[in-house]
C-alpha positions in Angstrom: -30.4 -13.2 7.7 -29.8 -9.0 8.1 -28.1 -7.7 5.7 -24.4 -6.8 6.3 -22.3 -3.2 5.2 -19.1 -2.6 5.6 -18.6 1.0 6.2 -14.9 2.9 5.3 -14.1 6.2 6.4 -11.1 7.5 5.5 -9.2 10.9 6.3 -6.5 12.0 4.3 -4.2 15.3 3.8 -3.2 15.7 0.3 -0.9 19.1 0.1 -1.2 21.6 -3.3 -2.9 19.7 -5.9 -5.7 19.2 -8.7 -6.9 15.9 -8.3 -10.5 16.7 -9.7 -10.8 19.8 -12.0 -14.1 21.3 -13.9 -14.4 22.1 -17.5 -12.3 24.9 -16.7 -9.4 23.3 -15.1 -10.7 24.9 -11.6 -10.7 22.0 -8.8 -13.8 20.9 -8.0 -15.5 22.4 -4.4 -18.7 22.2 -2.8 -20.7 24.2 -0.3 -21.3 22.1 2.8 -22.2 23.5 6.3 -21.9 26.9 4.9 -18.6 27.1 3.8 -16.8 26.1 0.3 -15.3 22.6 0.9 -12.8 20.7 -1.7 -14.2 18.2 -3.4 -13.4 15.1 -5.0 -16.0 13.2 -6.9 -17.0 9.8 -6.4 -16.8 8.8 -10.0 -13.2 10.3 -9.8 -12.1 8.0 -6.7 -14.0 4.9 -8.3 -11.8 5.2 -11.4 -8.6 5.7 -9.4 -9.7 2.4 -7.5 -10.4 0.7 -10.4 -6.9 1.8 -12.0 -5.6 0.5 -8.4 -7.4 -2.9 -9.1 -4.9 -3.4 -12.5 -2.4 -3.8 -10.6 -3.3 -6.4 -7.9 -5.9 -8.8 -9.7 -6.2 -10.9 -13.0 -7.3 -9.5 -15.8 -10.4 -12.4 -15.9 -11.5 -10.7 -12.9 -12.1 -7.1 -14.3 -13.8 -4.9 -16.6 -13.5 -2.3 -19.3 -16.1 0.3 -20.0 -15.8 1.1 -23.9 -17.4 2.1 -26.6 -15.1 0.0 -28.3 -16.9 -3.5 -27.6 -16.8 -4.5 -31.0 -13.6 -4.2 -31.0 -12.5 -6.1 -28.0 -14.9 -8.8 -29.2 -13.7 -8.7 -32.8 -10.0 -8.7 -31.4 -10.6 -12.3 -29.0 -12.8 -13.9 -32.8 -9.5 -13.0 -34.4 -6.5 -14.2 -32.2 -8.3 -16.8 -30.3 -10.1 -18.4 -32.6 -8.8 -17.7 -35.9 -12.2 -15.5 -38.0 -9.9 -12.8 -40.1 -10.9 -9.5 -39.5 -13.6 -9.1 -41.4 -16.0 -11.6 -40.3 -14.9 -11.2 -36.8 -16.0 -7.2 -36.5 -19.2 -8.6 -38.9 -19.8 -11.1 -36.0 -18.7 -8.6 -33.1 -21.2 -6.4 -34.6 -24.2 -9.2 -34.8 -23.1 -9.4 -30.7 -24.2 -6.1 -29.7 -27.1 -6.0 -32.2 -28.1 -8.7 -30.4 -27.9 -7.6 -27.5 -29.9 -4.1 -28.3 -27.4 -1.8 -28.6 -27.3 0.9 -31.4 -23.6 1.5 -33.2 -22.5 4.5 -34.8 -19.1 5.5 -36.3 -17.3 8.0 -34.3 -15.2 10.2 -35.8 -11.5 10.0 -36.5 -9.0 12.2 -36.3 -6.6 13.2 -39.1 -4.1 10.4 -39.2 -5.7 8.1 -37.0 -7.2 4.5 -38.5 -10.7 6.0 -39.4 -11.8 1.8 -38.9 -11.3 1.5 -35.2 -13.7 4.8 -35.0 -16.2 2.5 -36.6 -18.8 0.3 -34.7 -18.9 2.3 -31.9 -22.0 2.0 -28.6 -23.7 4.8 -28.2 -22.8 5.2 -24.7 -19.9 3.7 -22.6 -20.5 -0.2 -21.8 -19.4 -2.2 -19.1 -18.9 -5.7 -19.6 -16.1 -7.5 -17.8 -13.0 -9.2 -19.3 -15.0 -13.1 -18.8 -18.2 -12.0 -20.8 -16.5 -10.1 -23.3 -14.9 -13.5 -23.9 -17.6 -15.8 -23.6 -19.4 -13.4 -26.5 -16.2 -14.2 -29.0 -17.0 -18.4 -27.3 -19.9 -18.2 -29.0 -19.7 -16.2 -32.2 -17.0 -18.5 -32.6 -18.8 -22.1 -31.7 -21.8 -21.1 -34.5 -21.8 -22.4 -37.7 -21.2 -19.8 -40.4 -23.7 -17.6 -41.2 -26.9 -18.7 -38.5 -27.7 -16.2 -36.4 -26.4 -15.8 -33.0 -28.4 -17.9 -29.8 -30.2 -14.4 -28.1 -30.3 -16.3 -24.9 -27.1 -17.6 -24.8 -25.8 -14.2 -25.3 -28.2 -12.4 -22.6 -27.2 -15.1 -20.2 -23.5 -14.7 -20.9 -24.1 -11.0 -20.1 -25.8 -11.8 -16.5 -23.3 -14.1 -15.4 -19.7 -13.6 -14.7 -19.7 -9.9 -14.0 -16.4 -10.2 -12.4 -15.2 -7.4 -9.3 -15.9 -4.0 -11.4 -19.2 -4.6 -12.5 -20.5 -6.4 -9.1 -19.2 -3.3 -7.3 -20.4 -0.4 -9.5 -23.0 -1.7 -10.9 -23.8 -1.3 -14.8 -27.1 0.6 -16.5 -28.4 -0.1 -20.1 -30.8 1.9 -21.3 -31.3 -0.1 -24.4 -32.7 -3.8 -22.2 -33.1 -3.4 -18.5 -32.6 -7.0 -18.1 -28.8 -6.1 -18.9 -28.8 -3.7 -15.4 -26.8 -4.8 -12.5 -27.5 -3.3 -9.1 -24.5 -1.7 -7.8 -23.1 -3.2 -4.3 -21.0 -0.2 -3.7 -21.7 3.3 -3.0 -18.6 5.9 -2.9 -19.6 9.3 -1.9 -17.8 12.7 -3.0 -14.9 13.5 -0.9 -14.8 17.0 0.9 -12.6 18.7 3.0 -13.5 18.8 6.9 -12.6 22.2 7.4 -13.1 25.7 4.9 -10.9 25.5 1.7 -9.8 27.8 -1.1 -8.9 27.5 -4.9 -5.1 29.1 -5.4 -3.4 30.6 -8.7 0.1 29.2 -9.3 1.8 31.8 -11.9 4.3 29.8 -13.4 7.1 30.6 -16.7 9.5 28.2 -18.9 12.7 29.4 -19.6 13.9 28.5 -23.0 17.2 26.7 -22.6 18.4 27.9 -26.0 17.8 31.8 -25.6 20.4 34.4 -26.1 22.3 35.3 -23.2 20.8 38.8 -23.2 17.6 37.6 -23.1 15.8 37.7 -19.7 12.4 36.7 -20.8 10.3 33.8 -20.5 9.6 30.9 -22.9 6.1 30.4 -22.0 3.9 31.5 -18.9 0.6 30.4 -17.7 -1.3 29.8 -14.7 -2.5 26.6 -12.6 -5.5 26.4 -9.9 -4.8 24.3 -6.9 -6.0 23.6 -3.6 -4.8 21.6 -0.8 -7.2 20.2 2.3 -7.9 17.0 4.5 -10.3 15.5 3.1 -13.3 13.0 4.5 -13.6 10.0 2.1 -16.5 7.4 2.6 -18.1 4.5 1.0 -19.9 1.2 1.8 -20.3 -2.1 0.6 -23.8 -3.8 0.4 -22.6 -7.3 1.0 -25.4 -9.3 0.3 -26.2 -7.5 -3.3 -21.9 -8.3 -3.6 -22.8 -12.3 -3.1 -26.0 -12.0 -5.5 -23.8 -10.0 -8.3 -20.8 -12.6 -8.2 -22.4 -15.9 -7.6 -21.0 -16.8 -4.4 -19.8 -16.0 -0.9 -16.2 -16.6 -1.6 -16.1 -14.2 -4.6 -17.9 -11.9 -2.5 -15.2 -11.9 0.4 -12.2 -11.5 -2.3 -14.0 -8.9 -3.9 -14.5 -7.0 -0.7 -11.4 -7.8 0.7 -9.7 -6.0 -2.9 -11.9 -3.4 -2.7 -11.5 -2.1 0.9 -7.5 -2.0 0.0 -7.5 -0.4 -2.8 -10.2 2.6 -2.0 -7.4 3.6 0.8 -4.7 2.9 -1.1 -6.1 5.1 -4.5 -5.6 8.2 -5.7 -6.9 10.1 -8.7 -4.7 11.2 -11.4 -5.4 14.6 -12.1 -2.1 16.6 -12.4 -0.2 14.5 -10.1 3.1 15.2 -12.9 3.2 18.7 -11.5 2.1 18.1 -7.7 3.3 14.8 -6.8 0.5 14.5 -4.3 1.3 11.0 -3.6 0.4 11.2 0.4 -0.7 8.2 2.6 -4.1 8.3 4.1 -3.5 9.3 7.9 -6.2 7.1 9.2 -9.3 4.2 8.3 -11.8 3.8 10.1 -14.1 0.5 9.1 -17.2 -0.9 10.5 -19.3 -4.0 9.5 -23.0 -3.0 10.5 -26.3 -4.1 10.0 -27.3 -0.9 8.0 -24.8 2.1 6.5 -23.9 5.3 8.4 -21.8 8.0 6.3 -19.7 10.0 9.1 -19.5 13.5 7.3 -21.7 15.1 9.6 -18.6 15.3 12.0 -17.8 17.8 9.5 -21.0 20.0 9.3 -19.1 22.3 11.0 -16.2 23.2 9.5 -13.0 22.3 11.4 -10.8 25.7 12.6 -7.4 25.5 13.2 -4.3 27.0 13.3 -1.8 24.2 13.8 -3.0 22.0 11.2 -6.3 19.8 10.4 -5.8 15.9 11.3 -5.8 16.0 14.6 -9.5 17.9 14.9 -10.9 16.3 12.3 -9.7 12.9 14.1 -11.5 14.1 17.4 -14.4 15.5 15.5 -14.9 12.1 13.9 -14.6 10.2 16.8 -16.7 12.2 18.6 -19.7 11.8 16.2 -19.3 8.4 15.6 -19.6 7.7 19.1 -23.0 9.8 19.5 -24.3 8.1 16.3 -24.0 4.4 18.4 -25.2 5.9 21.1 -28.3 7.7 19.9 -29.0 6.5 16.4 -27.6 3.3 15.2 -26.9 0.3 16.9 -23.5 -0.6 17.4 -21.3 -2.1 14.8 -20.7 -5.9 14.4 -16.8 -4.9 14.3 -14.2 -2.1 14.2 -11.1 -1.4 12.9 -8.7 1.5 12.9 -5.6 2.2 10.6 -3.5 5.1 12.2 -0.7 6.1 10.6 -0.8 9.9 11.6 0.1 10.2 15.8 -2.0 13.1 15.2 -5.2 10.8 14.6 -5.3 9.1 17.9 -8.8 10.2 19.0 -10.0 7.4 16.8 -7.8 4.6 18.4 -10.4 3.7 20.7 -13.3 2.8 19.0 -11.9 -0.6 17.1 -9.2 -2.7 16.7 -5.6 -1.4 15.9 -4.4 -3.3 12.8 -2.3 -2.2 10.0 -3.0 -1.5 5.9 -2.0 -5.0 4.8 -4.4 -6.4 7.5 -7.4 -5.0 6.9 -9.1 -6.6 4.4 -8.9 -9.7 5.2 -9.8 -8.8 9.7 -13.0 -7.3 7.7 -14.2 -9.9 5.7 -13.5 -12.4 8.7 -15.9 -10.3 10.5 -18.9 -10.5 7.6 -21.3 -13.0 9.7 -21.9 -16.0 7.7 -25.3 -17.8 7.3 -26.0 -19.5 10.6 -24.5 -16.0 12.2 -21.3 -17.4 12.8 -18.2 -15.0 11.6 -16.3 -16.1 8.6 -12.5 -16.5 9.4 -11.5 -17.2 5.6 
């Protein structure tokens, strides 16, 4: 059977904000068609989507990415099956030796418990909630003081990878056989049209100064930016099944996915922007082979009255000569318009709202003998 993608496009105005800075607090841009765009980057939008994902699903169906996995090992040995501390972090440390991963103490800072800074990975892992817990099933099931079954431990690593990991995929350097091939790709977000980094100059006023005195507390400055930005990303379906076990996973996962990418949005400085906006439209497409849109964009959008409504045309425009002269049409369309100014896109799909979507795109997915899967 083809393999199936399921394609989101997403264009949202987000007004002053910092949603993605640099090392030096300047929000990220890139240069695309010739012009300096705003830019969000994927790994920014993954971990808002993520964070989204906390607040909808079961904890057994997620991940953490730590250094800290002796810890969260060492923490199930001691309040689910009873070790004390001491030979549960001895046994959480066996775990990852096991596994090939080098530990190192980190350092702690004044005050801090210098012990949880102890044990730590090298690098970040990523290990969902299930396998985290089937590691302490196992330290916990071998007799006192053998050595830990290798290949019960690898397998409990390749199995149960839960949403996170089947999505975004997880690299160990130390044992390939620990890799999992990402089903999702999420690309940067730009802005469809020419944008430009700002200075707010701001002061505090001391509440408790003398009557007579007219100066400022403190003073600083903040960069900002503000732009309509082109969000994509695309779900290998196929490599979803293979990375959760099973078609029904697959379409939950998806379905989870697709609602929470539109729904997300990244942290940065949101306490002194509120940028909390709604997306103003979704375009999604189940095809035989992925197609990112932002060449609609090549050319920077101009306008004087505001950016959603020729970005809208320009999308609709290119997505049209893409079926027309490049790819081959999709298996299904759907539009979420919640902007009037986005209509250009209403006719290439089906109208359908937010709380719709994920499950009209999953019911779209062909199954194995072709047929589309209503569940």
């Amino acid at each position: 059977m083809a393999s199936t993608f399921i394609d989101i496009h997403v264009l949202q105005s987000v007004p002053p904000s910092n949603l993605n800075r640099d090392d030096t607090g300047t929000p990220k841009t890139a240069l695309y068609g010739g012009v300096q765009r705003a830019r969000v980057s994927s790994q920014a939008w993954k971990r808002a989507t993520r964070a989204d994902f906390k607040d909808h699903l079961q904890s057994d169906q997620l991940a953490l990415r730590t250094k800290r996995a002796v810890a969260q090992i060492a923490d199930r040995l001691t309040t689910r099956h009873g070790l004390d501390e001491a030979a549960a972090t001895a046994r959480a440390v066996e775990i990852l030796e096991t596994l090939g991963f080098t530990l190192e103490k980190g350092r702690a800072k004044k005050g801090d418990d210098a012990s949880a800074e102890a044990n730590l990975t090298e690098y970040l892992t990523f290990f969902s909630n299930s396998q985290f817990d089937r590691f302490a099933q196992i330290a916990a099931l071998a007799e006192a003081g053998a050595k830990l079954d290798k290949k019960a431990l690898m397998e409990a690593a390749q199995e149960h990878h839960g949403i996170e990991v089947s999505l975004f995929g997880r690299m160990v350097a130390d044992d390939k056989q620990l890799n999992v091939d990402a089903s999702c790709q999420v690309a940067h977000a730009i802005s469809t049209h020419a944008a430009t980094v700002e200075h707010d100059y701001y002061t505090a006023v001391d509440d408790k100064a003398p009557a007579d005195n007219a100066g400022a507390g403190m003073l600083g400055t903040v960069e900002y930016t503000s732009a309509t930005f082109y969000r994509y990303a695309t779900i290998a379906f196929d490599q979803l099944v293979d990375n959760l076990g099973s078609r029904d996973a697959a379409l939950a996962a998806a379905t989870a996915f697709v609602d929470a990418f539109v729904r997300s949005m990244p942290t940065g400085k949101q306490n002194t922007f509120a940028n909390r906006t709604p997306v103003d439209a979704v375009l999604v497409q189940v095809r035989a082979a992925p197609v990112n849109l932002v060449g609609a964009f090549e050319e920077a959008v101009v306008s004087e009255t505001g950016y959603v409504e020729p970005s809208a045309a320009a999308l609709a425009d290119y997505a049209r000569q893409v079926q027309n002269s490049y790819a081959d049409a999709p298996l299904a369309t759907f539009v979420v318009r919640i902007s009037p100014k986005a209509g250009a896109l209403d006719d290439l799909g089906t109208a359908i709202s937010l709380g719709e979507l994920g499950a009209a795109v999953v019911s779209a997915i062909p199954s194995d003998d072709g047929v589309g899967d209503a569940s």
